[in-house]
N, C-alpha and C positions, 0 to 999 in steps of 0.2 A: 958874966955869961958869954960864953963865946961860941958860936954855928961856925965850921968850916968847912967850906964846900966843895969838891975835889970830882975829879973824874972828868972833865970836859978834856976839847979837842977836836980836831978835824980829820972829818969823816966822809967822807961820798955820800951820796942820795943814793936812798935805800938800804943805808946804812945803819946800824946800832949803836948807843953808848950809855951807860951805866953812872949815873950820877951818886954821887955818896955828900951824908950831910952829916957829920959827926959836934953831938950837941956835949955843952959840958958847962957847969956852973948853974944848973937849974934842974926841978925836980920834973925829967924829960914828962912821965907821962900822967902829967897835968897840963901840957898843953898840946893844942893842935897846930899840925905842921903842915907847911905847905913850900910849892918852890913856883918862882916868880920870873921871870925875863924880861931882859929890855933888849929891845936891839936898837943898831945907831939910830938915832934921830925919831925912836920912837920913846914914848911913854910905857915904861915899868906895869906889865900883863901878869895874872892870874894865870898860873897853868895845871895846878891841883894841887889839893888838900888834903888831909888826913884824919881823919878824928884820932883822939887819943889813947883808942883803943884798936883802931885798926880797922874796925870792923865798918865803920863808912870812909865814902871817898867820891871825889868830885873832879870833873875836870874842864877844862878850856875846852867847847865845840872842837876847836881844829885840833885837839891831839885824843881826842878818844879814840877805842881802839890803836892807837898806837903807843902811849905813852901808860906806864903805872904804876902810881907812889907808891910806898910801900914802909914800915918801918918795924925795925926791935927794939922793944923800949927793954931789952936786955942789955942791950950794945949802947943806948942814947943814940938812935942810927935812924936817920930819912935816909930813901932811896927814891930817885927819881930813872926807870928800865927806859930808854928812848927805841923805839923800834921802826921802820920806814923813816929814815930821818927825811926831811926835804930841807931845800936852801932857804925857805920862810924861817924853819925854826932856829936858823941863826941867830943867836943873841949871847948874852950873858946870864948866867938863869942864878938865882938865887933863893937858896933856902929862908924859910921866916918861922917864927914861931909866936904862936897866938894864946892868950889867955883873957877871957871876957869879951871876945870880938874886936883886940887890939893887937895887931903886929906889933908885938913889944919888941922881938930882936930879929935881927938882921944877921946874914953870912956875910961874906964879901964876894962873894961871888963866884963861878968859873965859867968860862969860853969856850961855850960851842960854835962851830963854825960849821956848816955842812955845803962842801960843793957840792956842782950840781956835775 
């Protein structure tokens, strides 16, 4: 199974960025998806989820309204739309993928950075 997770980078505040999670090696839509961040020196955060069919979805208090998962289980495709960025949501954000209420697999990550 491998998540690869692509689209970060650095951005201004108030800025936009487009996350992409391209899944491969498992039957994408049997499970739920979600994307994750850490920034330095903090502990790896919840930022939302997906169910595996699209139709529900969840998010971190501080990114509602601005951020929304999104996927095609046409493509095996999470999308993470970032919209107002600010310099908090700096981090490394990582796709996951869930089956039975366990993060079975992991991306490796990409880097967001948002000046201020």
């Amino acid at each position: 199974v491998q998540l690869q997770a692509s689209g970060g980078g650095l951005v201004q505040a108030g800025g936009s960025l487009r996350l992409s999670c391209a899944a491969s090696g498992l039957t994408f839509d049997d499970y739920v998806m979600a994307w994750f961040r850490q920034a330095p020196g903090k502990e790896r955060e919840f930022v939302a989820t997906i169910s595996w069919s699209g139709s529900s979805t969840d998010y971190r208090d501080s990114v509602k309204g601005r951020f929304t998962i999104s996927r095609d289980n046409t493509k095996n495709m999470v999308y993470l739309q970032m919209n107002s960025l600010k310099p908090e949501d700096t981090a490394v954000y990582y796709c996951a993928a869930s089956t039975r209420g366990v993060w079975s697999f992991w991306g490796q990550g990409t880097q967001v950075t948002v000046s201020s």
